[in-house]
MIPA-709902 format. One record per residue (C-alpha): residue number from 1; x, y, z. Coordinates in steps of 0.1 Angstrom, whole numbers. Layout:
! residues N
DOZA   seq    east   north      up
DOZA   NUM       X       Y       Z
...
! end
This chain:
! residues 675
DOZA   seq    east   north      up
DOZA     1      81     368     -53
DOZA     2      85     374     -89
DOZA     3     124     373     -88
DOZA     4     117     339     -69
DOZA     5      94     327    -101
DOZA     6     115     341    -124
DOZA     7     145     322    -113
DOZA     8     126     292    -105
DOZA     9     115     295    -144
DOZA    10     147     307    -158
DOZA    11     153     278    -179
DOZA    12     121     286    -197
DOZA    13     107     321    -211
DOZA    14      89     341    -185
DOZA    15      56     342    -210
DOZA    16      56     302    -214
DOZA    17      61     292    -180
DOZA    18      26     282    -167
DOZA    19      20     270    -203
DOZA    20      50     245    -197
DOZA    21      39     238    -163
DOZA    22       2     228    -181
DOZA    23      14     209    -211
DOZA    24      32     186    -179
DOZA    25       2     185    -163
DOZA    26     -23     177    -192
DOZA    27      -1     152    -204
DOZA    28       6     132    -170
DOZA    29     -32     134    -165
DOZA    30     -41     120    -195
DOZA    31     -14      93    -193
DOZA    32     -27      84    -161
DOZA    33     -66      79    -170
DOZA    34     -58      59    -198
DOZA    35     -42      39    -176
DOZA    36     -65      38    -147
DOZA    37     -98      36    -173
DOZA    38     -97       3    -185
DOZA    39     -92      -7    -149
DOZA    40    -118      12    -130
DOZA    41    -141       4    -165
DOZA    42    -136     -33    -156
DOZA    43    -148     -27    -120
DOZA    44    -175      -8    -132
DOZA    45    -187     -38    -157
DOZA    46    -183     -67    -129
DOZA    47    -206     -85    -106
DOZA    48    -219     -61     -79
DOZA    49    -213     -69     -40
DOZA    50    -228     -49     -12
DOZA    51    -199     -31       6
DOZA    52    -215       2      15
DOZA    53    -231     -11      50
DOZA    54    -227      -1      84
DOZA    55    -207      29      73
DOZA    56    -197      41     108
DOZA    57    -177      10     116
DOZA    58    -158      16      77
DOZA    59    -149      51      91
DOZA    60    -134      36     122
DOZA    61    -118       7     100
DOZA    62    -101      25      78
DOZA    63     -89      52     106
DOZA    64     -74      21     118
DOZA    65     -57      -1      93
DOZA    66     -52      27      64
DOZA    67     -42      59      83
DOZA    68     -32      41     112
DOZA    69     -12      14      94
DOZA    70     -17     -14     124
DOZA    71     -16     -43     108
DOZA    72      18     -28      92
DOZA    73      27     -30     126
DOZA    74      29     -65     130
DOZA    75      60     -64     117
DOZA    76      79     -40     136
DOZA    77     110     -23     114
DOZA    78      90     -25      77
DOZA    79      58     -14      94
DOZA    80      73      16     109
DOZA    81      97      23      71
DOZA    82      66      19      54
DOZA    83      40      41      77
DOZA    84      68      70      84
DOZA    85      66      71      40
DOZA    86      24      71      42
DOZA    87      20      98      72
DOZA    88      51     121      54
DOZA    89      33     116      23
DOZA    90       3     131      38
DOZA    91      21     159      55
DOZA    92      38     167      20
DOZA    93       4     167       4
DOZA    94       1     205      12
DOZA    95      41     213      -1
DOZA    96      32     199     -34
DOZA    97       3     216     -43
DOZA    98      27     247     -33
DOZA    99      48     236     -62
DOZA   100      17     240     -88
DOZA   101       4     272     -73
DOZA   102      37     293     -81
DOZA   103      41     274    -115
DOZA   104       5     281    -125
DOZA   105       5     316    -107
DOZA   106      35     334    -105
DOZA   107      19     369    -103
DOZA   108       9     354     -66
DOZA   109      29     378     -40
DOZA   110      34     353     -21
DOZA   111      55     323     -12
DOZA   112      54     298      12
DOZA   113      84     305      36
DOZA   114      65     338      49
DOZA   115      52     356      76
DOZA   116      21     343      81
DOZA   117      11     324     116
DOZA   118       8     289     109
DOZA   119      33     291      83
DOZA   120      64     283     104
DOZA   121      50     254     127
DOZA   122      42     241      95
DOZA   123      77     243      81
DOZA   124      89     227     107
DOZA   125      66     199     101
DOZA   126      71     197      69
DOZA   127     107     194      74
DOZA   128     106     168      99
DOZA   129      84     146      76
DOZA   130     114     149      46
DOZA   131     140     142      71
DOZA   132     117     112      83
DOZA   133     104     100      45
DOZA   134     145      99      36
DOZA   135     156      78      64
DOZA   136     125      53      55
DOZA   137     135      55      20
DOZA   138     171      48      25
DOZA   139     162      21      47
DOZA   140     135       6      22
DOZA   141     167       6       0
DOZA   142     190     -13      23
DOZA   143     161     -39      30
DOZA   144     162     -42      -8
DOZA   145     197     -42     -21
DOZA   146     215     -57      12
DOZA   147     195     -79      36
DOZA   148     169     -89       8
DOZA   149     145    -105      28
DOZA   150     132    -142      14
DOZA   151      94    -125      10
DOZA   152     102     -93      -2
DOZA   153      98     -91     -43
DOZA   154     132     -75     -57
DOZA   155     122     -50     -87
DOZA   156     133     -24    -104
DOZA   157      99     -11    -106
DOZA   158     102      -7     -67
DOZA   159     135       7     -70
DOZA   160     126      31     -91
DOZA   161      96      43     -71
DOZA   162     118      46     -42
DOZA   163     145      68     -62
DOZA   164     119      91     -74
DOZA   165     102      95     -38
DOZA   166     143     102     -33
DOZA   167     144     128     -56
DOZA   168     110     150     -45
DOZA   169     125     149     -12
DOZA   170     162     165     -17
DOZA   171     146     186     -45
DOZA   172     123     200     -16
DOZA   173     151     210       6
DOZA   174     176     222     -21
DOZA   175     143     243     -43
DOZA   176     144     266      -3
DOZA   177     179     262       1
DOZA   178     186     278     -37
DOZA   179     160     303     -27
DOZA   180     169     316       7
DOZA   181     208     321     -11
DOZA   182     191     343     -35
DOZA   183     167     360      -9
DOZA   184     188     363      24
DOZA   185     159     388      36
DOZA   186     135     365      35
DOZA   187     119     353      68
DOZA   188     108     327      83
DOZA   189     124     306      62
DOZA   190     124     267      65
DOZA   191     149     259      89
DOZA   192     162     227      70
DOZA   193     172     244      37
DOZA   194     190     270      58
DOZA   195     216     240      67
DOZA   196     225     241      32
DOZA   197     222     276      27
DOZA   198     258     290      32
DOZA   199     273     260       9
DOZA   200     247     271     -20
DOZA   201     260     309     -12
DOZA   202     292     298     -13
DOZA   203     290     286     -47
DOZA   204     275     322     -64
DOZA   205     243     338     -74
DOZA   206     240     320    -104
DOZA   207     248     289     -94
DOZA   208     220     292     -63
DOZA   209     196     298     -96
DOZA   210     203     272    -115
DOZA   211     199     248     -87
DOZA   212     165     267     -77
DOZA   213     154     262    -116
DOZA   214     167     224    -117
DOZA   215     149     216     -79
DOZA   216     117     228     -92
DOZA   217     114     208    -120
DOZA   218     127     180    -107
DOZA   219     107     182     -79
DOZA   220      68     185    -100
DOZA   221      83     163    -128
DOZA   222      90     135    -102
DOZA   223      57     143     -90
DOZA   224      38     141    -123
DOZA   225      58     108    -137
DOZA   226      54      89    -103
DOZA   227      13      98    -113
DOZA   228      15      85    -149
DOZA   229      34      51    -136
DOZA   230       6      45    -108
DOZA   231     -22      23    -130
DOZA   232       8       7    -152
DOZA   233      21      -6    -116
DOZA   234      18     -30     -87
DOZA   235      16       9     -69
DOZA   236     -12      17     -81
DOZA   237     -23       3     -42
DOZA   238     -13      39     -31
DOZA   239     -47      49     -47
DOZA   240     -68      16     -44
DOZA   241     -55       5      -6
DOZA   242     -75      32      14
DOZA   243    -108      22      -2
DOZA   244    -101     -13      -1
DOZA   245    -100     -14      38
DOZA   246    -134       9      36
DOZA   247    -150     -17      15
DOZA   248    -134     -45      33
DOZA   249    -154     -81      46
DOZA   250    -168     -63      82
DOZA   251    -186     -94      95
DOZA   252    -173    -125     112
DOZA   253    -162    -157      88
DOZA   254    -155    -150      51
DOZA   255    -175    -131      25
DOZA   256    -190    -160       3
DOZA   257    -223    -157      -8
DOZA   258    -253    -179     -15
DOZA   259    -258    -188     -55
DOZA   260    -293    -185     -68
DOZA   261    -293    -218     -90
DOZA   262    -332    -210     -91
DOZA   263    -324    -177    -114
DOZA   264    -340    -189    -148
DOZA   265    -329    -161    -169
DOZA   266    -302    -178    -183
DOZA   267    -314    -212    -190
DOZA   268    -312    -215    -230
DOZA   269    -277    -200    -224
DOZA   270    -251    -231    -231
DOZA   271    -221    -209    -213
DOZA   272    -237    -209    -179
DOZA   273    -211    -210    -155
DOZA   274    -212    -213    -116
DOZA   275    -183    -202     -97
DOZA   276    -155    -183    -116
DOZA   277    -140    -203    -146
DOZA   278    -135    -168    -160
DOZA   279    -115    -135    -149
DOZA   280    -145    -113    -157
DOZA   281    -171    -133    -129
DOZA   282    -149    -120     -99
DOZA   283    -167     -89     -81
DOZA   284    -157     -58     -86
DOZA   285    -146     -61     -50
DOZA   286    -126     -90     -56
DOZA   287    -108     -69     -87
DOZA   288    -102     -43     -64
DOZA   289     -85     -66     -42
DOZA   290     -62     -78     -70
DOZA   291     -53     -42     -78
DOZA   292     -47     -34     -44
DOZA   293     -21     -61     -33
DOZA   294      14     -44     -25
DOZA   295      32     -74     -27
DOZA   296      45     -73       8
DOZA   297      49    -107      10
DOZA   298      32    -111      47
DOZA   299       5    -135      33
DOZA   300      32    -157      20
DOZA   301      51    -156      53
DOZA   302      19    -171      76
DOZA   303      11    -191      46
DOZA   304       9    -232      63
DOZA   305       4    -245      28
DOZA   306      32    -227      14
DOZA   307      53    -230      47
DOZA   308      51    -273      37
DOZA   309      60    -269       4
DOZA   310      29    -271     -12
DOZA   311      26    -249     -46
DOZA   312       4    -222     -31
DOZA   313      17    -189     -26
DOZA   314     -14    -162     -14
DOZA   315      12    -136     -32
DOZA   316      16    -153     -64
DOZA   317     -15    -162     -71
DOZA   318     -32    -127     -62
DOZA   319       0    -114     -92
DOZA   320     -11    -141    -113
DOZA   321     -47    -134    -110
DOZA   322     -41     -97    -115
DOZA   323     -18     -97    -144
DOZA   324     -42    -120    -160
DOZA   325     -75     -93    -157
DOZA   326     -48     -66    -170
DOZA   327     -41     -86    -198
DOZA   328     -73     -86    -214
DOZA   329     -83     -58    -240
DOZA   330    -113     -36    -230
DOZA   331    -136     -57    -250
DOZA   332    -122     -91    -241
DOZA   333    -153     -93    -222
DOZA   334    -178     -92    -254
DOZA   335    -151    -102    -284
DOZA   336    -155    -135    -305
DOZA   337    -122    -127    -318
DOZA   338    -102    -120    -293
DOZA   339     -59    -120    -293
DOZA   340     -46    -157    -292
DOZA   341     -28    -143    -258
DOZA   342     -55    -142    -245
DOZA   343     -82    -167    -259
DOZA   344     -59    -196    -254
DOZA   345     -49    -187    -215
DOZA   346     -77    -204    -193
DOZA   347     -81    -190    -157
DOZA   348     -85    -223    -147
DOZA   349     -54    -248    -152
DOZA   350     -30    -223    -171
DOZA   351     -36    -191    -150
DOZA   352     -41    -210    -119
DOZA   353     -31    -244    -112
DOZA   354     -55    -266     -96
DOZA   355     -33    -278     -72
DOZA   356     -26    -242     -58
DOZA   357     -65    -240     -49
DOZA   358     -66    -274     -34
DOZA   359     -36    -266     -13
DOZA   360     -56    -241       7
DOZA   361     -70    -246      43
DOZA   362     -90    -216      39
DOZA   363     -74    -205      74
DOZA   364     -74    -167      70
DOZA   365     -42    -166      79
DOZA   366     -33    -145      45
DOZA   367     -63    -124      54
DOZA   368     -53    -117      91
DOZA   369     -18    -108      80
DOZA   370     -27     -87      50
DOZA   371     -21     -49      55
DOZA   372     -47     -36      31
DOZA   373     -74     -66      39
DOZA   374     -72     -82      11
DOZA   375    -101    -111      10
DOZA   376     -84    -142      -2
DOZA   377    -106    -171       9
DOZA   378    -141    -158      -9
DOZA   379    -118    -166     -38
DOZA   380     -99    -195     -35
DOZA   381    -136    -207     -30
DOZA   382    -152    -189     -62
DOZA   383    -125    -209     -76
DOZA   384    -129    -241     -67
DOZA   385    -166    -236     -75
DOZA   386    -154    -228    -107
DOZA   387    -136    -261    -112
DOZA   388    -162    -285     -99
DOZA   389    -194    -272    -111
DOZA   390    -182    -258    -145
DOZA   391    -154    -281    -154
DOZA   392    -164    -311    -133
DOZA   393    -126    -312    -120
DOZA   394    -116    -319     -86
DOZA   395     -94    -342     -66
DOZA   396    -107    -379     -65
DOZA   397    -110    -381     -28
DOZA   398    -140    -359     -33
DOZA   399    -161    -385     -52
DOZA   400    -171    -401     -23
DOZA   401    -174    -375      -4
DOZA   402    -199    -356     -19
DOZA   403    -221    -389     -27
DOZA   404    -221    -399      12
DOZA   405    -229    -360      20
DOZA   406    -258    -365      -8
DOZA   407    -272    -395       4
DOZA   408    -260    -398      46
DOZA   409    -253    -362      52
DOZA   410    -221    -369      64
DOZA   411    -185    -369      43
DOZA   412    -175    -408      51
DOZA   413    -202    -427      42
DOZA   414    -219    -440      75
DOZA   415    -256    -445      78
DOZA   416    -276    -411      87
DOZA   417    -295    -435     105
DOZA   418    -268    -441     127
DOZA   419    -263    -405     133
DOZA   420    -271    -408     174
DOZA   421    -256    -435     183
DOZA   422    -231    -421     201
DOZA   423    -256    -411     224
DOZA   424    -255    -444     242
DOZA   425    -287    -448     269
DOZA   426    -262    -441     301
DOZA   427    -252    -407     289
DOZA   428    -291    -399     292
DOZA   429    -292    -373     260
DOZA   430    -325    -361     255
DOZA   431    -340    -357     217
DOZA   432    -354    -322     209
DOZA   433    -392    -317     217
DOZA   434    -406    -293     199
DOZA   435    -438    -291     224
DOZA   436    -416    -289     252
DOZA   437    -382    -274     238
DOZA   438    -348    -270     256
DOZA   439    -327    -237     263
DOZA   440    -299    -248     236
DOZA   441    -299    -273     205
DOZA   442    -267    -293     209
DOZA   443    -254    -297     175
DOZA   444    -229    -321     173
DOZA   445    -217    -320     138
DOZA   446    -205    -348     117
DOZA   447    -173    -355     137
DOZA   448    -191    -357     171
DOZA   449    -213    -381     157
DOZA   450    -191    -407     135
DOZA   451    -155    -405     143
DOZA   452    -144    -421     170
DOZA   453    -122    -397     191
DOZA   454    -148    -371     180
DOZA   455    -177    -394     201
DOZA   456    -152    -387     231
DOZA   457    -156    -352     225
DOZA   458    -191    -352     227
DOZA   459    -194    -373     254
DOZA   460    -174    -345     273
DOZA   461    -196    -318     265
DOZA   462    -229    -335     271
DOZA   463    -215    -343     310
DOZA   464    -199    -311     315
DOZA   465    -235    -295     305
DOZA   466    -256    -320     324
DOZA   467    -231    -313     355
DOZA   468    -240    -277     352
DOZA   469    -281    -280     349
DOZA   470    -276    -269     316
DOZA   471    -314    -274     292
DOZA   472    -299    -289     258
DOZA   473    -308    -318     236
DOZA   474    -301    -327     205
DOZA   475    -316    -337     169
DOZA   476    -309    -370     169
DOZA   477    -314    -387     134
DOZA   478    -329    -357     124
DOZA   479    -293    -335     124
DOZA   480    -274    -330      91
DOZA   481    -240    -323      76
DOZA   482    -238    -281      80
DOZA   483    -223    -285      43
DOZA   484    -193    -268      55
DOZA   485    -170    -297      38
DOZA   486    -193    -292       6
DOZA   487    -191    -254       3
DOZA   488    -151    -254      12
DOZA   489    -145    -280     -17
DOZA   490    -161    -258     -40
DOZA   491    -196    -276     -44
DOZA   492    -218    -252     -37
DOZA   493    -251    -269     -50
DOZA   494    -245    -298     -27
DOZA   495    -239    -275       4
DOZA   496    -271    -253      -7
DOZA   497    -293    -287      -5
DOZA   498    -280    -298      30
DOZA   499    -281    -260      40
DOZA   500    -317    -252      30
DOZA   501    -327    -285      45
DOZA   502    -310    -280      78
DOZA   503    -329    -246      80
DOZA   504    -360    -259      73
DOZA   505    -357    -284      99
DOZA   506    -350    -255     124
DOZA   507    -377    -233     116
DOZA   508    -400    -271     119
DOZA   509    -389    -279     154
DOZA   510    -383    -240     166
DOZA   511    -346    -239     172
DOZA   512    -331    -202     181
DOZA   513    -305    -210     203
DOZA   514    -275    -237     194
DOZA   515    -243    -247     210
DOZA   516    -216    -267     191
DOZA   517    -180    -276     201
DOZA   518    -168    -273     163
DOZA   519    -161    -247     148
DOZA   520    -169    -254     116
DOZA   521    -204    -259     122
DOZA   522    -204    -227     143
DOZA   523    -189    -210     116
DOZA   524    -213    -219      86
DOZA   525    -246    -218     110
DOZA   526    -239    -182     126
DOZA   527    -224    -168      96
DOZA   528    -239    -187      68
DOZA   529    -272    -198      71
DOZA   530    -287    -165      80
DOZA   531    -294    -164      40
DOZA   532    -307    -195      42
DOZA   533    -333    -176      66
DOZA   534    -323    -192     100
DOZA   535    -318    -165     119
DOZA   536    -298    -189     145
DOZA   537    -280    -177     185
DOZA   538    -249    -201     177
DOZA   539    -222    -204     205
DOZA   540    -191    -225     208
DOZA   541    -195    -250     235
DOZA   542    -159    -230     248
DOZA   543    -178    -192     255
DOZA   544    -209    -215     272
DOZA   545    -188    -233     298
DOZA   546    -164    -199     303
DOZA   547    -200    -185     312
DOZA   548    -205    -218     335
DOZA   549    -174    -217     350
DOZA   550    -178    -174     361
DOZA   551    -209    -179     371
DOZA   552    -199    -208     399
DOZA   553    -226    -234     380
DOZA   554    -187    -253     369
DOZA   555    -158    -264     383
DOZA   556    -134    -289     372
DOZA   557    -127    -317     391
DOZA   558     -92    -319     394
DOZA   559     -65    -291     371
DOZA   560     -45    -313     346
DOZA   561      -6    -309     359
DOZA   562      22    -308     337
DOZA   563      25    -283     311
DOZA   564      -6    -274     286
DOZA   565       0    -255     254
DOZA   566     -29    -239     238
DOZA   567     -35    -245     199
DOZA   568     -64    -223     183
DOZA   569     -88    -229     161
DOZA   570     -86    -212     124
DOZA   571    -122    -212     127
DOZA   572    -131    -208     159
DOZA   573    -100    -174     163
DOZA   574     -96    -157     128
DOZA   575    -131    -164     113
DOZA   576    -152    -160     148
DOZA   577    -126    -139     171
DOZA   578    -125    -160     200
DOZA   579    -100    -166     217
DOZA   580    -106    -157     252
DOZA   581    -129    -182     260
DOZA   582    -112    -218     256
DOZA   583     -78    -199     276
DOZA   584    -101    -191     307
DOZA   585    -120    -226     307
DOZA   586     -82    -241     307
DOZA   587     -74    -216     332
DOZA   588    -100    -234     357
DOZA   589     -87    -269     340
DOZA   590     -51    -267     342
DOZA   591     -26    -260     365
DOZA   592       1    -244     338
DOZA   593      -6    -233     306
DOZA   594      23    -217     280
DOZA   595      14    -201     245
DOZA   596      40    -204     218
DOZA   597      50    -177     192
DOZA   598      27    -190     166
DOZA   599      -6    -183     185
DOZA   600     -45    -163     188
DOZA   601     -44    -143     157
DOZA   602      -5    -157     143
DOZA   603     -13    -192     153
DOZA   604     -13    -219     122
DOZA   605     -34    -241     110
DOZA   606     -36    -280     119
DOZA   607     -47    -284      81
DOZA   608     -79    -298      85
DOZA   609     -98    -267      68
DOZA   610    -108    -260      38
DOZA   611    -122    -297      33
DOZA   612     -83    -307      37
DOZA   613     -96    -331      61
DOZA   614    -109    -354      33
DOZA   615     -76    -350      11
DOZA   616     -43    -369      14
DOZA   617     -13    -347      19
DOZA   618      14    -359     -12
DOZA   619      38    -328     -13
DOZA   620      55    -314      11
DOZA   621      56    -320      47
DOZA   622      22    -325      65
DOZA   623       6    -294      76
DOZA   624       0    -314     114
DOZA   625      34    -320     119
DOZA   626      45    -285     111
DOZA   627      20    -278     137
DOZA   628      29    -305     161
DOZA   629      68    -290     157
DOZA   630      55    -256     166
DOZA   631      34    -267     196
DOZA   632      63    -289     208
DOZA   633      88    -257     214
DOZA   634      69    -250     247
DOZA   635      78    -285     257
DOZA   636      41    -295     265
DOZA   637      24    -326     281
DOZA   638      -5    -320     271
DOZA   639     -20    -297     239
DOZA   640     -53    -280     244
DOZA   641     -77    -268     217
DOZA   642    -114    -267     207
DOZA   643    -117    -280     175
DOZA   644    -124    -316     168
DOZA   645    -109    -314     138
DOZA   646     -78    -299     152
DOZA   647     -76    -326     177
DOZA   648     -80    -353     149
DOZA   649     -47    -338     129
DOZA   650     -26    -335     158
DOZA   651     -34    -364     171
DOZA   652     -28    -378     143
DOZA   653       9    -363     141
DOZA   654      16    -376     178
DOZA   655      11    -404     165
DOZA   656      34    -402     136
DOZA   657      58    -393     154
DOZA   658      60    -417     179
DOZA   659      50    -392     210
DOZA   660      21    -413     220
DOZA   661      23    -413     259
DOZA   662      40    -386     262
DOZA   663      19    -361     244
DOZA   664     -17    -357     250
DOZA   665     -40    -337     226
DOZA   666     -73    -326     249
DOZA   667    -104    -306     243
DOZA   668    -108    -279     269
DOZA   669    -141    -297     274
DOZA   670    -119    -325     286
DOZA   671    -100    -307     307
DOZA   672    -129    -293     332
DOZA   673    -142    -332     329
DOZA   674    -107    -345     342
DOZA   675    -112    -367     373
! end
């Protein structure tokens, strides 16, 4: 072992080598804390968010999506390059520390290639996770430098990363191969080096030490430089991505939060800001999120917004965002003085555009694809908070909006009054009693009740429920907007007024149990209004009438024939996870149904979400017809979905498009009412 130190030391003196190997050490450490300090500092000083529940399901989680890299997956070839690099990584964990224990400890009489039990399976192990990381490496580099795919960011940074991880993989097998030349009575030696072992021999003793002296410090100076580039890099995800998918959004629909605008502490202060207007009012979750992008591209790739040109890109604005909160100085947060760089930039209009944030559906699409679960929704909607109640900007469509939501709790304008109407006498609707109160609420939401093809929808429901002996009724006059337009355009006081009165009126007239065929409302009053204090049973008219339809209390009249392609609901799929449901009530309604490529968890958005709805499109192509385009690969008759919304769009895109007639855009609802 000492003749193995020695040489691997020869190109320093025998008394200074651990002090070399230390100085390295010291000085990559204290390279690296600097770096990560003002970052994890910044964390530490930002607006706390509860991420430490139901730890259990975390574990699971992150065996999952970290160590088990599945959303990686999702895209075959890079997912398997880039998980064969994480697990060999892992595997090499133990090798390097090797490296340090002979440098720090050469009086050790021991070396790793030896005769103890576990030590070969190991080696071979070992070796099959450098042969593994190379090829991955190699093909990383080829992705890169040859086929340069549209999404993937070209950088020398990344090249360089990938050269290094290079380099502490040949100096691995070369640092054994040098050795087992200058020990030939060594055994159990690791079986890849000896490949390379009679060309090293070959070459003389000398030589065989040279290369053992240059492997070695290659191989921990590699090691220790890749460390001190980690916080000055977009890689510093290798250290943040793992706990990012622990502390990750583990409940259904996004992670906003209710705003106490009844905390008086900070009345007399003229700077009170709702929303973020400023880097420093992000969560320290959020921050982690910006630190922990890898800049994949996948988000930009399912993107609808970016996909019809509109100037949002999930990727860019995560860098922007990011690069921004590493730009400020460690006391940006309390300095009067601050650089000019950085005084001058505002988050809101130089940093980020405000047509970026009103490009957004809010479809989770970014978020489904995202390999590390990085939370993008929570906010693009801190954001636009940001905008309209701090700097009283947003688009003008949403001046009338948010007065008719004020005053008629409902986004056009009509009467609240009015808000029943569609219940016409023949349809025999009953108004909820709260002395003698139905199974379900019916809550029909603001397109149910106003818009024309949305009255249709309801009309559906309510016979398809009375057809089944089904106990509903409804509020009549006395239901209200969810405020689901009002949160997603980034007024949050307006949808905190129609939320708290909405829950009042529930806990007044006992409500518990609530079926709705849109999923926006379902979204916002299961996931939502719980800290509101209704503590609601919420079901999308689809999972009710799959229930009817198993248990024999449904059948459809007549199945639909032609073909039927599915479209699913942002809301209803990605935020709720159902998708089941509406295929199985269409499975009783129609007599073929096809999916297309872009569907369930990859399907894209109509572009109703976010509070789009109430905006026009000007750039780019409409997010409907993209849609519509999709949907019409499968060569359909008819297009099923469960979204009002959704059937509003493409409708709408039929439409314009001149398909009327031969096109038909159904809720499944419509499909077991068929005569």
């Amino acid at each position: 072992m000492n003749q193995h130190i020695n040489r691997a030391f020869e190109w320093v003196p025998a008394d200074l080598q651990p002090w070399v190997l230390i100085f390295l050490i010291v000085t990559a450490m204290t390279a690296f804390t600097l770096g990560a300090w003002q970052k994890l500092n910044r964390l530490r000083k930002a607006a706390p968010d509860n991420r430490f529940d139901q730890p259990i399901k975390r574990i699971v989680t992150t065996l999952r999506i970290a160590f088990g890299q599945k959303k990686f997956m999702q895209e075959p070839k890079s997912g398997w390059m880039h998980a064969v690099i994480f697990w060999g990584f892992l595997i090499l964990l133990i090798r390097a520390g090797e490296f340090f224990v002979v440098g720090l400890f050469p009086q050790i009489d021991s070396h790793f290639p030896g005769s103890a039990p576990f030590i070969l399976p190991y080696l071979w192990v070992k070796d099959g996770a450098v042969v593994a990381v190379t090829a991955a490496v190699l093909y990383a580099l080829y992705r890169r430098l040859v086929t340069k795919p549209a999404h993937l960011t070209l950088s020398g940074e990344g090249l360089l990363i990938l050269y290094l991880i290079l380099v502490i993989m040949v100096s691995d097998v070369l640092f054994d191969a040098a050795f087992l030349a200058l020990r030939p009575d060594v055994e159990g030696a690791a079986t890849l080096a000896a490949l390379f072992v009679p060309v090293v021999s070959q070459l003389g003793t000398n030589f065989a030490g040279h290369l053992h002296s240059l492997s070695y410090w290659a191989h921990v100076s590699a090691i220790l430089f890749f460390l001190t580039l980690l916080p000055r890099s977009k890689h510093f995800h290798i250290l943040t991505s793992i706990p990012n998918v622990f502390l990750s959004n583990l409940n259904p629909g996004s992670s906003l939060h209710r705003i106490n605008f009844e905390d008086n502490d900070n009345d007399d202060n003229d700077d009170k800001t709702f929303g973020v207007a400023e880097i420093k009012s992000f969560t320290w979750k959020q921050m982690l999120d910006l630190h922990t992008c890898t800049q994949c591209g996948r988000c930009d790739q399912v993107c609808p917004a970016l996909a019809t040109g509109k100037p949002l890109s999930p990727q860019e604005l995560t860098v922007n965002l990011r690069d921004h909160l590493n730009s400020l100085r460690d006391d940006a947060e309390d300095a009067v003085d601050d650089s000019a760089a950085v005084a001058d930039v505002d988050l809101l209009g130089d940093v980020v555009h405000d047509e970026t944030l009103w490009a957004c559906t809010t479809c989770g699409a970014c978020e489904s694809a995202c390999p590390v679960m990085i939370e993008y929704i929570d906010k693009v909607i801190d954001l636009r908070r940001g905008l309209v109640m701090t700097k009283d900007r947003y688009p003008q469509e949403f001046v009338a909006a948010f007065k008719s939501l004020e005053t008629q709790s409902n986004p056009w304008g009509f009467p609240k009054h009015s808000r029943s109407d569609w219940a016409a006498a023949d349809l025999g609707v009953p108004v909820w009693d709260k002395a003698n109160p139905t199974e379900y609420l019916y809550f029909v939401g603001c397109n149910g009740s106003f818009d024309a093809r949305g009255k249709k929808i309801s009309a559906a429901v309510v016979k398809t429920l009375q057809r089944a002996g089904v106990s509903f009724s409804i509020l009549g006059n006395d239901e209200g907007c969810t405020g689901d337009p009002a949160r997603r355009a980034g007024n949050e006081y307006l949808f905190d007024m129609l939320a708290r009165k909405n829950a009042a009126t529930f806990q007044q007239k006992g409500v518990q149990k609530i079926v709705t065929h849109c999923p926006h409302c379902l979204n916002t009053l299961k996931n939502e209004y719980p800290e509101f204090g209704a503590q609601l049973e919420v079901i999308h008219h689809s999972e009710l009438l799959e229930k009817l339809l198993a248990d024999g209390k449904l059948s459809a009249d007549k199945k639909i024939g032609g073909t039927v392609v599915t479209h699913d609901s942002c809301y209803l799929g990605r935020h709720n996870g159902v998708y089941d449901a509406p295929r199985n009530v269409l499975a009783a309604g129609a007599d073929k149904t096809r999916e297309v490529k872009q569907s369930r968890e990859n399907g894209t958005c109509c572009g109703a979400g976010g509070a789009r709805f109430l905006l026009e499109e000007n750039i780019g192509t409409r997010m409907s017809h993209h849609r519509l385009d999709e949907l019409l690969a499968a060569n359909p008759d008819t297009i099923a979905t469960s979204c009002p919304y959704c059937v509003l769009m493409l409708e709408d895109a039929v439409k314009a498009k001149g398909l009327q007639g031969k096109v038909q855009v159904k809720d499944i609802a419509e499909f077991v009412l068929e005569k």
